[in-house]
Every structure is written in C-alpha cells, then in structure tokens.
N, C-alpha and C positions, 0 to 999 in steps of 0.2 A: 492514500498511499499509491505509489505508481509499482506494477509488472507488469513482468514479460513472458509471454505465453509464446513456446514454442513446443509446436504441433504441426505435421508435417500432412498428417490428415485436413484438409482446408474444411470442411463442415465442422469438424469438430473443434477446429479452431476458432471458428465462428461462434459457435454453440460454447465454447468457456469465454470468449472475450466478452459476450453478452453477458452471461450469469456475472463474470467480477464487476462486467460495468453497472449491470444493476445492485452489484453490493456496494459501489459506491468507490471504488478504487480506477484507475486511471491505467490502462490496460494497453501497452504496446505488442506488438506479434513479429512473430520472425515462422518459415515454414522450415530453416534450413538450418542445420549444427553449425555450417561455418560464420553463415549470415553473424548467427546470435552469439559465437564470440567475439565478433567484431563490434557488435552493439554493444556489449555485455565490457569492450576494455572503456567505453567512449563513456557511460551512458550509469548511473546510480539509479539500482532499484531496492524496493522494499522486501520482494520477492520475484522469485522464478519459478511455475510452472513448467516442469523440462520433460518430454515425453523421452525416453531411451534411443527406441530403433529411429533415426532421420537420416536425412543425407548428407553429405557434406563434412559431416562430423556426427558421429552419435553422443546419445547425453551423456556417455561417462566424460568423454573429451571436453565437451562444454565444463561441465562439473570441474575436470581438472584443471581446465584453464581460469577458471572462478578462480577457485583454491590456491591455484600457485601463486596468482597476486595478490594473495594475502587477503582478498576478500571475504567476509562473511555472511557476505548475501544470506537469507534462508531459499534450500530449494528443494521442491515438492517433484518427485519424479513419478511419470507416467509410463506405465507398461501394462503391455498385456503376458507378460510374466509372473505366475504367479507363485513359485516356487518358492521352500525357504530361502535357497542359496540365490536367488534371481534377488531377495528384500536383503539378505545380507550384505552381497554384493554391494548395493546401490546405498546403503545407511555408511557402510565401511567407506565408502568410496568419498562421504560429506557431504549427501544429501541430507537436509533434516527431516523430511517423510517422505512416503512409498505411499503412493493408490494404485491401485490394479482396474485394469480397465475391463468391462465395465462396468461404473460407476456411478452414483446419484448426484446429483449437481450440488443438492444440500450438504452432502458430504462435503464435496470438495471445495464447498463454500466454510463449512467448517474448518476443515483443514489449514487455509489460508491465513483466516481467521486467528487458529494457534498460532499458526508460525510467526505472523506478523506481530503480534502479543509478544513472542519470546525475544526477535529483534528487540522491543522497545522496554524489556523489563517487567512486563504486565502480565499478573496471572489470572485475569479474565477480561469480559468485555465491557467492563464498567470503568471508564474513565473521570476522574473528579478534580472539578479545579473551584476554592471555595464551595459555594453554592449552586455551581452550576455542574453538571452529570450527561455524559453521553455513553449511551449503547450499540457498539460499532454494530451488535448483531440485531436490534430492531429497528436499528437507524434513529430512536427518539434523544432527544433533545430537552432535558429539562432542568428550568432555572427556579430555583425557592415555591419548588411545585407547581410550576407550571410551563404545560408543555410547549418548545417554541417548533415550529414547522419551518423546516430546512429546505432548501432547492440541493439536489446531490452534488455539487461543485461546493457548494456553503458546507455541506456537511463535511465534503473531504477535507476544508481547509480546517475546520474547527476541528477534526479531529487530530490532523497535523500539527497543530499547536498546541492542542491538549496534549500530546502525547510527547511533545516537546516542551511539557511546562518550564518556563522560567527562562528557556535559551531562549537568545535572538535570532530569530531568523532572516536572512536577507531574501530580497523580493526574485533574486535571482534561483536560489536552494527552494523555496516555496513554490514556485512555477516549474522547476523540473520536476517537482516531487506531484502537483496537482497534476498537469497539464500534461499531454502524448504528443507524440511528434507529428499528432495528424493537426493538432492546433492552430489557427490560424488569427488568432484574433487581435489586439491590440496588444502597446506593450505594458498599456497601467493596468494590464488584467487583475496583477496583485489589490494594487489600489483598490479598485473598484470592488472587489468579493469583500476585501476585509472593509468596506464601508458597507455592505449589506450585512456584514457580519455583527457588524456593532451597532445599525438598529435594531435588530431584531437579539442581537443578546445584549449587551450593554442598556439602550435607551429603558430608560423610566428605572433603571436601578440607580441607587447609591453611588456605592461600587463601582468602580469600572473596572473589567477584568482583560480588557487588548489595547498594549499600547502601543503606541509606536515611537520607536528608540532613533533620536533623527539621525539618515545618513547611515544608519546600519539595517535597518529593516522594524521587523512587530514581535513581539512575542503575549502571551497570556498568562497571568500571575495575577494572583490575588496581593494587593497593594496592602503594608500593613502599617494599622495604627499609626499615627507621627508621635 
C-alpha cells in the first residue's frame, strides 16, 4: 500500500519513511502543508501520516482539504500536543488516529497497520485467499503450510490483491498503489512482479490463484469447481 508522510522535521522524516518502507508499504514525503495538498488532490493513497504544526499549511488544513473532496483517506496525525482538547480537536476535525510525539516506531507501525485494515474492511492482520494466508504484521507468507519467502515489492503486491480479492486490477491502479514517485524503472514493472509472484505462489499447486483478465489487468481468486 502506498503513503504520504509529512513531516516538516527532515530527520524525522527520514526516520518514519524508513520504518514504513521497512513494513513494506511504498512511502512518498512532502516537508510542506501546502506541498502535500497539492500532492494529496493529484495523487491516491492508502494513508497519510500528517504531523499538525508545518508550514505552508498546518495539518488541520491539509485534513480539511482531504475531507471537502469527499475523500476518505485514513489519516494518522502527529503532534507534540498532548492535551485532551489538542486529541479531540484533531479525531473531530477527521483524522482517524492521534500519536503524540514522542513515540515508538512500533507503535506507529501499529497504528498504520489498523488504519489501513479499516480502509480495506479487515479486522486484523490475517489475510486469506483459499489456501493461501498473509501476515501484513510478520510479513510471512504461507501456502497449504508452507512458508513462501517474499522480496518486499512481491509482498506489497500480494498483499494488494489479497486484500483486493476477486476485483480486477489494472496495471496502471497496481503501480500507483506499489510503486513512489522516486520510481524509475520499466513500464512492464507490473508484468514482471506478478510473473515472480506466480512462481513462487501459484507453481507446483493445482490451483491457481492470479489471473490475469486480458486487456483489463490480474486479480487473485480462488477459481471454483466447474
């Protein structure tokens, strides 16, 4: 899943874009309120990371400009606020969590975690399609009991489609959602993932559980009986 982390502190923006990219989500930054509304009308994310005090714009503004286009982004705000009326404010206002700075990384790893779970419907981090099981929060992967070993780009995708069971996705919606605007690579990058994706899950099963629907994109579904 792809966010946007703004944070006007540049270390510590550093220091969250590392911890999400190590959880495996696809991490864009902005240092600036007005920057990141500007991102924010162009640009489809799974979540926001929004610290309060910035320049440009502070995070209530960002937040309201979310909101008034009808978006439901989920977004996690950061302050070093820690008052009731400072949490009330910022949940009233449409953020879906409050962390108060400072913070454990695990937490906020947590945190993200929920939220992006409530985007998609899911009230924990066990996703299931047939026989096959992904743990967004250990990163493992396993199929009719046995564990498969992911590269974190393989992981991101499979868990985009898991959590997209049964939709089509186009090659185009899958690559905004894996891939950051620092991306530089080809453009059958889709291709090519969901062709690692399908030896290492699909090969030596029965089964096959990623197709690809021509001319429209792949989706993952368990195929049933004829």
């Amino acid at each position: 899943m792809r966010l946007l982390v703004v944070e006007d502190e540049k270390d510590l923006n550093d220091i969250i874009r590392k911890q999400l990219t190590a959880d495996g989500y696809s991490v864009d930054v902005s240092f600036d309120g007005k920057d990141a509304i500007d991102i924010l009308e162009y640009t489809e994310y799974d979540g926001v990371v929004l610290d309060i005090m910035l320049p440009g714009a502070d995070g209530y503004q960002v937040l309201k400009s979310i909101r008034n286009k009808g978006k439901t982004t989920p977004v996690l705000f950061l302050t070093a606020r820690d008052s009731i009326d400072d949490r009330v404010k910022g949940l009233d206002s449409g953020a879906n969590d409050y962390l108060v700075k400072p913070f454990a990384l695990k937490e906020l790893s947590a945190r993200v975690r929920a939220m992006t779970r409530a985007l998609y419907g899911k009230t924990t981090n066990i996703i299931a399609v047939a026989d096959l099981e992904l743990d967004s929060e250990s990163h493992k992967v396993i199929r009719s009991g046995r564990e498969i070993k992911l590269s974190a780009k393989e992981f991101a995708l499979l868990e985009y489609l898991m959590i997209n069971k049964g939709k089509v996705l186009s090659r185009e919606k899958i690559e905004d959602h894996i891939w950051n605007f620092d991306y530089e690579g080809g453009t059958n990058v889709v291709d090519v993932y969901i062709r690692y994706l399908r030896k290492k899950v699909d090969e030596g099963f029965d089964k096959k559980l990623i197709h690809t629907i021509r001319g429209r994109g792949y989706k993952i579904q368990e195929e049933k009986e004829p």
